[in-house]
TORKOL-787360 format. One record per atom (N, C-alpha, C, O, CB): x, z, y. Coordinates in steps of 0.001 Angstrom, whole numbers, plus 500000, padded with zeros to 6 digits. Glycine has a CB too. Example, Ala and Ser with C-alpha at 12.3 -4.5 7.8 and 13.67 -1.06 7.14 Angstrom:
BEGIN
513190507800494310 512300507800495500 513200507800496700 514236508465496681 511308509046495527 512850507080497750 513670507140498940 512900507870500030 513409508039501138 514084505725499402 
***
This chain:
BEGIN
315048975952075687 315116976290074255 315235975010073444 314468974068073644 313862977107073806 316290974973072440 316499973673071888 315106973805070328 314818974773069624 318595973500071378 314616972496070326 313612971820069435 313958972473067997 314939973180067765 313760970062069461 313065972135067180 312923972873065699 313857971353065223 314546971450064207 310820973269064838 313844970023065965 313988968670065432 315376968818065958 316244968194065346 312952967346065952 315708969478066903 317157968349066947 318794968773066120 319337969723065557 317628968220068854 319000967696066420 320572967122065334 321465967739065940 321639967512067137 321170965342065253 322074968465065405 323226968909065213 324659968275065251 325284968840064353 323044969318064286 325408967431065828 326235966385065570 327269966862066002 327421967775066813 325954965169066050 328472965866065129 329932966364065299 330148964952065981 330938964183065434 330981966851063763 329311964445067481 330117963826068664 331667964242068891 332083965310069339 329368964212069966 332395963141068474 333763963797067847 334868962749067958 334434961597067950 333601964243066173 336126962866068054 337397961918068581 338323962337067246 339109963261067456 338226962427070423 338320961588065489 338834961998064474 339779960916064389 339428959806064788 337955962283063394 341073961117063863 341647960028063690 343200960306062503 343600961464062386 341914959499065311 343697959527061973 345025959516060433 345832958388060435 345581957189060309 344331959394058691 346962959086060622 347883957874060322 348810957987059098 348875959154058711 348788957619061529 349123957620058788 350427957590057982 351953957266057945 352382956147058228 350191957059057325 352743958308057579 354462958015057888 354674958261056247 353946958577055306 355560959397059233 356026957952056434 356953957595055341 356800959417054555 357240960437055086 358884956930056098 356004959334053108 356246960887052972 355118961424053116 354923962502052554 357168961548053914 353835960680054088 352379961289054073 351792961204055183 352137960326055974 352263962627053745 350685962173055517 349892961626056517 349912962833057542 350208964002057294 348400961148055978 349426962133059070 348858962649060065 347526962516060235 347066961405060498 349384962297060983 346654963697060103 345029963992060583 345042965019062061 345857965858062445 344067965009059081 343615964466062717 342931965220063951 342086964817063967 341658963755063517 343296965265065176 341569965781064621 340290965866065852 340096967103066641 340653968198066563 338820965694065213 338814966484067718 338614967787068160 337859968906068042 337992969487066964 338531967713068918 337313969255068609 336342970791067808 335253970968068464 334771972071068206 337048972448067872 334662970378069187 333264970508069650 331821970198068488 331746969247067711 333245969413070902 331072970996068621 329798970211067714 328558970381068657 328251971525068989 329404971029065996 327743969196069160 326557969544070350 325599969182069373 325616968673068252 326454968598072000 324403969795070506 322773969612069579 322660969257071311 323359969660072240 321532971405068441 321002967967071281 320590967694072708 321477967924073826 321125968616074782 319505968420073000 322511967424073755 323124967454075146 324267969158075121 325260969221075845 321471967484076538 323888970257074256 324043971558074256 325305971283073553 325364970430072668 322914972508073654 326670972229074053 327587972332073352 327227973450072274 326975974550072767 328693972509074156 327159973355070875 327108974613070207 328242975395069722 328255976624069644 326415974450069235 329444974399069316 330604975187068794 332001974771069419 332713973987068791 330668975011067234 332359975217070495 333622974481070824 335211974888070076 336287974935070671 333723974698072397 335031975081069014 336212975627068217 336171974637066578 337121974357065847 335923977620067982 334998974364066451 335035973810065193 335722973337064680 336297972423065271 334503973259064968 336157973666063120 337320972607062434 336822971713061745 336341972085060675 338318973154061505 336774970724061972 336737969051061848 337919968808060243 337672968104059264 337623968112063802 338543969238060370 339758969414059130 339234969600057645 340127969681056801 340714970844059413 338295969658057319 338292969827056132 339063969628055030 339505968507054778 337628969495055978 339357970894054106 340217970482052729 339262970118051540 338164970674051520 341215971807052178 339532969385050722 338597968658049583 339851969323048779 339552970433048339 338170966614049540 341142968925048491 341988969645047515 343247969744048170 343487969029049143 342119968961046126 344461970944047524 345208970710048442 345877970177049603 346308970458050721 345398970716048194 345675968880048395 346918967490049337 345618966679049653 345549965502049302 348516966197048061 344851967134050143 343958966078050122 342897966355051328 342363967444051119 343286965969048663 342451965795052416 341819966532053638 340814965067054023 340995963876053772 343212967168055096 339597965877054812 339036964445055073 338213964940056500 337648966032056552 337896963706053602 338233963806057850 337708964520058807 336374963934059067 336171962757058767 338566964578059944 335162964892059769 334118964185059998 333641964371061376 333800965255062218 333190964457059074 332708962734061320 332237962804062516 330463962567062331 330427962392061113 333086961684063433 329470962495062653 328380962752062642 327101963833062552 327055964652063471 328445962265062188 326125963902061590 325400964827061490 326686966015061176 327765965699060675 324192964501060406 326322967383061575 327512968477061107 326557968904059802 327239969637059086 327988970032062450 325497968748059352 324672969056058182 325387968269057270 326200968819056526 323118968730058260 325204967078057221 325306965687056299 326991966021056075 327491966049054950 324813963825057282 327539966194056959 329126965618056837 329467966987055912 330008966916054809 330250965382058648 329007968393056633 329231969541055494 328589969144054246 329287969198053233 328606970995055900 328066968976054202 327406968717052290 327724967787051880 327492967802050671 325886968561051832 328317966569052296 329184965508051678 330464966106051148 330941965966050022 329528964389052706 330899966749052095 332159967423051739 332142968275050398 332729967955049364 332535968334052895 331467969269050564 331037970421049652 330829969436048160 331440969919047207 329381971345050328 330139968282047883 329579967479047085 331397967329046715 331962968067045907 328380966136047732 332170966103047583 333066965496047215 334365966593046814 335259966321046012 333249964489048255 334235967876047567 335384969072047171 334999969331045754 335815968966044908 335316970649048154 333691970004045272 333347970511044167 333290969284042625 332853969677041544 331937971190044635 333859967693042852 333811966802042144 335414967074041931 335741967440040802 333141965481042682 336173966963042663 337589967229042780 338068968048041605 338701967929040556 337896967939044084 337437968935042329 337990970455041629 337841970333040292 338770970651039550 337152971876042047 336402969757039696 336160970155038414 337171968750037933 337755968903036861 334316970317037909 337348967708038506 338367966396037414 339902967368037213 340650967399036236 338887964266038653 340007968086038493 341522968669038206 341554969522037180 342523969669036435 342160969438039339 340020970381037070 340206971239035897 340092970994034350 340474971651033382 339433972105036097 339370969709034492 339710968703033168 340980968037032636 341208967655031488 339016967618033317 342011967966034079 343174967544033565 343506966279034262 344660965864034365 343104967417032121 342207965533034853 342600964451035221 343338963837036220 343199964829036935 341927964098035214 344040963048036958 344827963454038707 344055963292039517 343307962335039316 346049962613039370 343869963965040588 343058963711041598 343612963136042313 344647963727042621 342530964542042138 343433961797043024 344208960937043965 343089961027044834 341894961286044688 344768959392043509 343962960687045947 343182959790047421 342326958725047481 341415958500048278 344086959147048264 342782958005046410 341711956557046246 340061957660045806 339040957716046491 342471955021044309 340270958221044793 339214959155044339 338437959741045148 337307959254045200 339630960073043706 338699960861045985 337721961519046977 337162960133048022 336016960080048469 338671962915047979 337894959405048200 337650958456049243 336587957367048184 335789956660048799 339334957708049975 336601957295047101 334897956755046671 333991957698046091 332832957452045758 334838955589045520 334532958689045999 333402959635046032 332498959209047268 331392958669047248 333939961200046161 333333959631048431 332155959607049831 331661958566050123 330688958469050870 332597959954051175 332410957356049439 331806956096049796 330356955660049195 329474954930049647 332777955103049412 330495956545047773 329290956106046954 327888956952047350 326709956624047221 329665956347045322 328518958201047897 327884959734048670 326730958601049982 325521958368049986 329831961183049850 327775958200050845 327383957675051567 326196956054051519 325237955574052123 328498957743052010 326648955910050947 326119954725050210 324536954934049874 323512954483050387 326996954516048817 324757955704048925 323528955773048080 322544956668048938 321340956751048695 323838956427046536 323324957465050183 322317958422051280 322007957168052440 321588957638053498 323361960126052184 322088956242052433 322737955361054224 321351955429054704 321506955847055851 323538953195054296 320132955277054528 319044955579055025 318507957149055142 317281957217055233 318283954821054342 318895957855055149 318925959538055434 320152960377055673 320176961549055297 318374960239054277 321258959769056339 322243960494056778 323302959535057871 323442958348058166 322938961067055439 323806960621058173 324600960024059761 326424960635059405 326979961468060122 323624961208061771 326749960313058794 328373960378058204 329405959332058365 329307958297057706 328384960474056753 330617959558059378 331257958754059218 332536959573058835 332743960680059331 331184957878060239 333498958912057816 334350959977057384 335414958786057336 335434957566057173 333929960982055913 336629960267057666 338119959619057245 338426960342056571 338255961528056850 339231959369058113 339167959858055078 339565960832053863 341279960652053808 341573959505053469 338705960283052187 342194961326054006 343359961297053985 344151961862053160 343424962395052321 343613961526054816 345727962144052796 345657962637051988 347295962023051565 347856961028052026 344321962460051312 347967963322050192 349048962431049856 348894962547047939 348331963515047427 350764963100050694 349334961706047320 349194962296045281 350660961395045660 351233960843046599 347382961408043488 350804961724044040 352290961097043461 352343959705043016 353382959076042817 352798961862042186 350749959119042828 350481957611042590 351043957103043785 352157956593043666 348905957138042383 350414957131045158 350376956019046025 351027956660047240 351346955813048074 348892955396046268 351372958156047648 352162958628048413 351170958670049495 350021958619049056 353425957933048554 351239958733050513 350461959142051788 349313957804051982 349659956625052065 351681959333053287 347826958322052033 346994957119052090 346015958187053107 345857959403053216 346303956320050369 345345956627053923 343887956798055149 343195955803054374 343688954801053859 344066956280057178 341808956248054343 340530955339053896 339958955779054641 339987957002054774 339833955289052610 339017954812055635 338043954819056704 336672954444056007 336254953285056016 338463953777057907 335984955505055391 334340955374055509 333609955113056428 333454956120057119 333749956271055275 332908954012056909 332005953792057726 330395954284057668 329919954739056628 332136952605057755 330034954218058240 328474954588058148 327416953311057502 327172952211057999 327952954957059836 326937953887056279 326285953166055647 326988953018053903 326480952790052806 326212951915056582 328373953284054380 329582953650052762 330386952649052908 331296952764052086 328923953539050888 330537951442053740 331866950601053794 333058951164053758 333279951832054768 331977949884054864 334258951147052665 335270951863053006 336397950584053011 336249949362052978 335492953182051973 337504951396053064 338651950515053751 339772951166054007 339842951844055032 338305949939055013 341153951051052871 342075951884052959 342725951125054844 342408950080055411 343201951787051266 343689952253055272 344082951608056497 345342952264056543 345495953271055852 343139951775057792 346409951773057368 347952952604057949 347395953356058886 347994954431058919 349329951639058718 346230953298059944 345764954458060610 344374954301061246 344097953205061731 346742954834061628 343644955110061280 342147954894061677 341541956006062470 341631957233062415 341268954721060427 341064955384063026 339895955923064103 338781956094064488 338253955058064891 339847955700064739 337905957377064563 336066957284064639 335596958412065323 336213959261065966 335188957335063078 334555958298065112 333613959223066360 333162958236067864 333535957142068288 334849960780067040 332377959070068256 331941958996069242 333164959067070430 332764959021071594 330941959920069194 334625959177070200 335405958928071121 336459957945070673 337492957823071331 335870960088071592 336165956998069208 337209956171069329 336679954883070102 337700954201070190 337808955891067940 335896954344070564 336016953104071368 336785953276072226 337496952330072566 334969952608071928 336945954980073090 338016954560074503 339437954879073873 340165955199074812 337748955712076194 340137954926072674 341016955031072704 341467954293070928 342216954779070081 341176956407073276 340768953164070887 340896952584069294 342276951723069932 343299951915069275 339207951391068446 342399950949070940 343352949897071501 344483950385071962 345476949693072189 342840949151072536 344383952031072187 345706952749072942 346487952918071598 347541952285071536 345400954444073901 346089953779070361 346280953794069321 346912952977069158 348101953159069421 345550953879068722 346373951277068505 346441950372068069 348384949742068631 349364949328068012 344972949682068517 348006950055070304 349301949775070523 350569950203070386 351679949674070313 349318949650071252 349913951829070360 351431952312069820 351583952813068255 352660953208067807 351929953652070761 350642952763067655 351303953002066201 352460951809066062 352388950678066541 350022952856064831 353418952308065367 354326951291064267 354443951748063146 354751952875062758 355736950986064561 354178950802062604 355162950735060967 356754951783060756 357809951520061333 355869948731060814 356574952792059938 357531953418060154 358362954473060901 359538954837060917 357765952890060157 356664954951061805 357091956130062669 357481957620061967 356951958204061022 355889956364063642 358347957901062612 358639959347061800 357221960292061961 356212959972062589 360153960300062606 357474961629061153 356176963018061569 356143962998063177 355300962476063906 356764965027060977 357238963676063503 356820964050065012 356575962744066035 356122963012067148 358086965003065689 356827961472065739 356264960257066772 354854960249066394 354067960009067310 356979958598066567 354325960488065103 352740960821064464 352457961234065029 351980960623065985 352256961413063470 352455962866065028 352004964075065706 351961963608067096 350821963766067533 352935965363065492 352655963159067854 352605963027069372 351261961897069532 350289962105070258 354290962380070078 351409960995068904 350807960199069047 349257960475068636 348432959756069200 351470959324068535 348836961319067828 347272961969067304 347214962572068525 346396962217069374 347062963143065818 348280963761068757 347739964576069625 347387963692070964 346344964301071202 348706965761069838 347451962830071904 347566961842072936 346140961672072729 345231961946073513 348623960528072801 346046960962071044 344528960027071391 343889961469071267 343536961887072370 343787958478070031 343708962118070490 342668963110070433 342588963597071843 341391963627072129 342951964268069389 343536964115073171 343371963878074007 342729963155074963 341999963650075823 343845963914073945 342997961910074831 342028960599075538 340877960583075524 340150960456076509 342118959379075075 340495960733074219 338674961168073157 338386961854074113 337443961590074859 338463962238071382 339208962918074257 338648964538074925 337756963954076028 336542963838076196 340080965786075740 339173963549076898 338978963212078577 338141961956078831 337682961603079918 340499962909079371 338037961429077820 336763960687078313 335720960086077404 335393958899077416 337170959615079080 335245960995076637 333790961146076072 333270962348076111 333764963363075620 333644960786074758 332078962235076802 331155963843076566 331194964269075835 331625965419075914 329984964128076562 330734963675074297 330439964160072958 331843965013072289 331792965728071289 329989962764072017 333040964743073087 334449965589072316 334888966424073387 334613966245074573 335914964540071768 335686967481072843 335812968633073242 336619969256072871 337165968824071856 335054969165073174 337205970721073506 337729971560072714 339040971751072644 339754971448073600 337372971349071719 339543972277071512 341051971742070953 341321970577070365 340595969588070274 341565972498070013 342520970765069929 342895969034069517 343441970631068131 344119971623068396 344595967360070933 342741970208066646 343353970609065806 344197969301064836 343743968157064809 342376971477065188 345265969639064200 346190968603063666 346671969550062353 346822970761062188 347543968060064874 346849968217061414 347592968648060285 348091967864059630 347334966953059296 347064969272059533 349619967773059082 350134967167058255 350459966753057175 351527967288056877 350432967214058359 350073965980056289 349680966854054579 350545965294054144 350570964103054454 347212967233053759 351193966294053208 352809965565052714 352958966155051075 352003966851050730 354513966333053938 353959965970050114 353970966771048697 354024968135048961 354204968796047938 355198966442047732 353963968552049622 353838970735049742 352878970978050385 352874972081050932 355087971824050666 351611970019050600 350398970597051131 350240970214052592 350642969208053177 350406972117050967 349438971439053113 349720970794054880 349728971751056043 349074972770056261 348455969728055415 350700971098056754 350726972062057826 350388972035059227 350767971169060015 351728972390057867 349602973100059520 348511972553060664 349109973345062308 349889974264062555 346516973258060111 348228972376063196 348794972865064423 347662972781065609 346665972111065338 350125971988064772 347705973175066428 346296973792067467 347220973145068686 348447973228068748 345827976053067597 346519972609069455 346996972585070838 345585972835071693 344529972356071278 347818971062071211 345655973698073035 344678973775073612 344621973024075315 345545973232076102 344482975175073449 343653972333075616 343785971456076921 343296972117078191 342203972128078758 342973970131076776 344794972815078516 344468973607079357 346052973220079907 346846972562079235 343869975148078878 346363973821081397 347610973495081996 348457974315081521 349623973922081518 347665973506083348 348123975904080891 349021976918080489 349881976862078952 350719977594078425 348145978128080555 349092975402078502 349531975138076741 350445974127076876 350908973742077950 348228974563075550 350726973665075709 351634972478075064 350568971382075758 351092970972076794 351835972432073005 349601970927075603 348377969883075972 348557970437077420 348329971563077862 346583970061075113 349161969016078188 348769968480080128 347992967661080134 348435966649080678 349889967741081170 346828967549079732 345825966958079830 345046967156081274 344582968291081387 345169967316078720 344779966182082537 344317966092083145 343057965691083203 342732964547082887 344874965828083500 342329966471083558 340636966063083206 340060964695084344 339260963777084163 339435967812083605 340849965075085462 340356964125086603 341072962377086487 340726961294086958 340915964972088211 342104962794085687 342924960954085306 341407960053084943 340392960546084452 344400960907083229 341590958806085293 340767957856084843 341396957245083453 342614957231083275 340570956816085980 340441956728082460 341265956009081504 342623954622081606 343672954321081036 340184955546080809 341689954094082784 342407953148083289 343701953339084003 344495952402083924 341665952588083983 344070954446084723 345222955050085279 345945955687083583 347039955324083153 344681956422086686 345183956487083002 345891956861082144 346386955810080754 347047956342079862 345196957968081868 346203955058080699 346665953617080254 347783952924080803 348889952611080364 345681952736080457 347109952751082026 348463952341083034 349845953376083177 350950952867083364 347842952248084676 349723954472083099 350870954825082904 351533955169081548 352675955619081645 350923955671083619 351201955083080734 351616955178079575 352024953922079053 352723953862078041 350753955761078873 351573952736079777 352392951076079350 353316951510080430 354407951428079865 351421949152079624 353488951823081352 354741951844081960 355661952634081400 356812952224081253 354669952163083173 355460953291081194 356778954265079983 356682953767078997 357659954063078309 356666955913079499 356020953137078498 356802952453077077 357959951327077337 358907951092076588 355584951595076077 357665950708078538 358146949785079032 359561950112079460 360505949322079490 357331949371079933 359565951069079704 361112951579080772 361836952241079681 362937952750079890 360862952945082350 
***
């Protein structure tokens, strides 16, 4: 029987890039308490405003009520008239975070596209450090796959080299951290909003994700095809 005390966490593989036109968001969908998987479907995706999405990884308490906080700030500037940009929700959570850093466990990526600055990633860290980025990575599954990323983003990839490329790491996360799980949910959010996509890691789907690959084999072959 799980404790009256324990945490709830979104142990989680989240990650945003950006192409010409707007952004690519994921993660995966697991949320555990003590070791216990509780939700293996969860959407990690959150919308704050249309064009505007932010994913979380930590407490699943903290990260929902940050959200709820930073959606319901949104809403009311739009209904005043004012623009809601990406820079905006992304210090909302920073200041959210900030001013909580000794009573909460939130690490957030706020993504997103407005007509000011066109497709933007800001990486909230834990504690409220933020930091706009071309693409970022967190949870409990980006250490094994921050450098795979790193190598293949470019400057200038179209949507679908994006998309392939989220879906891969959110993959990697999967296959080798306990804490991630699940599906790999994805969405693209560009000037008409966003459009989302499910892959499931199983042999019968779009996702060939091999559970038994090592990271190190699965590295190794993926520099060899870039190579050839």
């Amino acid at each position: 029987m799980l404790s009256h005390h324990v945490l709830f966490t979104t142990g989680t593989t989240i990650m945003a890039l950006t192409f010409d036109g707007g952004v690519v968001i994921g993660a995966d969908s697991r949320t555990s308490a003590d070791g216990s998987v509780m939700n293996r479907v969860a959407d990690k995706l959150t919308e704050l405003t249309e064009r505007i999405y932010c994913c979380r990884s930590g407490a699943a308490a903290d990260t929902q009520a940050l959200a709820d906080l930073v959606s319901n700030n949104l809403k009311y500037r739009g209904c005043t008239g004012k623009p809601v940009e990406v820079f905006r929700a992304a210090c909302e959570f920073r200041n959210y975070c900030y001013k909580n850093r000794l009573n909460t466990l939130a690490g957030i990526i706020v993504a997103g596209w407005d007509e000011r600055c066109g497709g933007q990633v800001y990486s909230i860290l834990l504690g409220g450090m933020m930091k706009r980025m071309p693409y970022a990575v967190a949870g409990s599954g980006a250490p094994y796959i921050k450098e795979y990323v790193r190598n293949h983003y470019k400057p200038g990839m179209n949507v679908k080299q994006c998309i392939e490329l989220v879906k891969t790491g959110i993959e990697a996360g999967i296959r080798f951290d306990s804490s991630s799980g699940g599906v790999v949910r994805i969405g693209v959010i560009d000037k008409d909003g966003i459009k989302r996509y499910l892959f499931h890691n199983t042999t019968s789907s779009e996702s060939d994700v091999s559970s038994c690959q090592s990271f190190a084999s699965f590295i190794s072959s993926e520099h060899e095809d870039s190579s050839t």
